[in-house]
Structures are given as structure tokens and as C-alpha cells.
C-alpha positions, 0 to 999 in steps of 0.5 A: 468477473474480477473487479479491478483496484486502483492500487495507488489509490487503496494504498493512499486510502488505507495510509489515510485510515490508519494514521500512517504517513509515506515516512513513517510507512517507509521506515516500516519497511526499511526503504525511501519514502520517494518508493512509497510515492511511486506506490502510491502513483500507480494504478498496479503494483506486483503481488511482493509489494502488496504483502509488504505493503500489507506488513508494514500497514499491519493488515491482511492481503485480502484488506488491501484488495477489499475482498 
């Protein structure tokens, strides 16, 4: 059975771990930093905007979902 992630919050996480505040991550992907808010509100996000997310961290898609 597939374990389910809070996506807010893995983002919240991995801005903590690597130093990157919603602005900064926001200028990254060339869109307001109120979007990253909403991100990091929500329980689910759709597969696009973890790959962006996952750009703009400079991470794989398998470290956002901790596979």
C-alpha cells in the first residue's frame, strides 16, 4: 500500500533543509511568492508542480516523495 505525503508540508521540509525561503524559491521558478504559500498549504499538489518544485530545490522527484 502507497504511503501517502503531505505535500505542503515535505515542501515546507525540504525549503527548511536547504536554506531556501518561499521568495528566493519563487524567483527560481519565475512565479509570486503568494503561489509557494498556497503550495506550502496544501495537503496535494499535481505531479507538474512537484517537478517544478523539484527544479527550482534542485532535487529529484523521488527526494520530494522520500522514495
Amino acid at each position: 500500500m502507497a504511503k501517502l505525503i503531505d505535500c505542503g508540508e515535505r515542501l515546507r521540509s525540504l525549503q527548511n533543509q536547504h536554506q531556501i525561503s518561499s521568495i528566493m524559491l519563487a524567483e527560481r521558478l519565475g512565479i509570486t511568492p503568494q503561489q509557494i504559500t498556497r503550495w506550502r498549504h496544501s495537503e496535494n499538489l499535481k505531479m507538474h508542480t512537484i517537478q517544478q518544485l523539484c527544479e527550482g530545490l534542485g532535487i529529484k522527484v523521488s527526494d520530494f516523495v522520500g522514495a
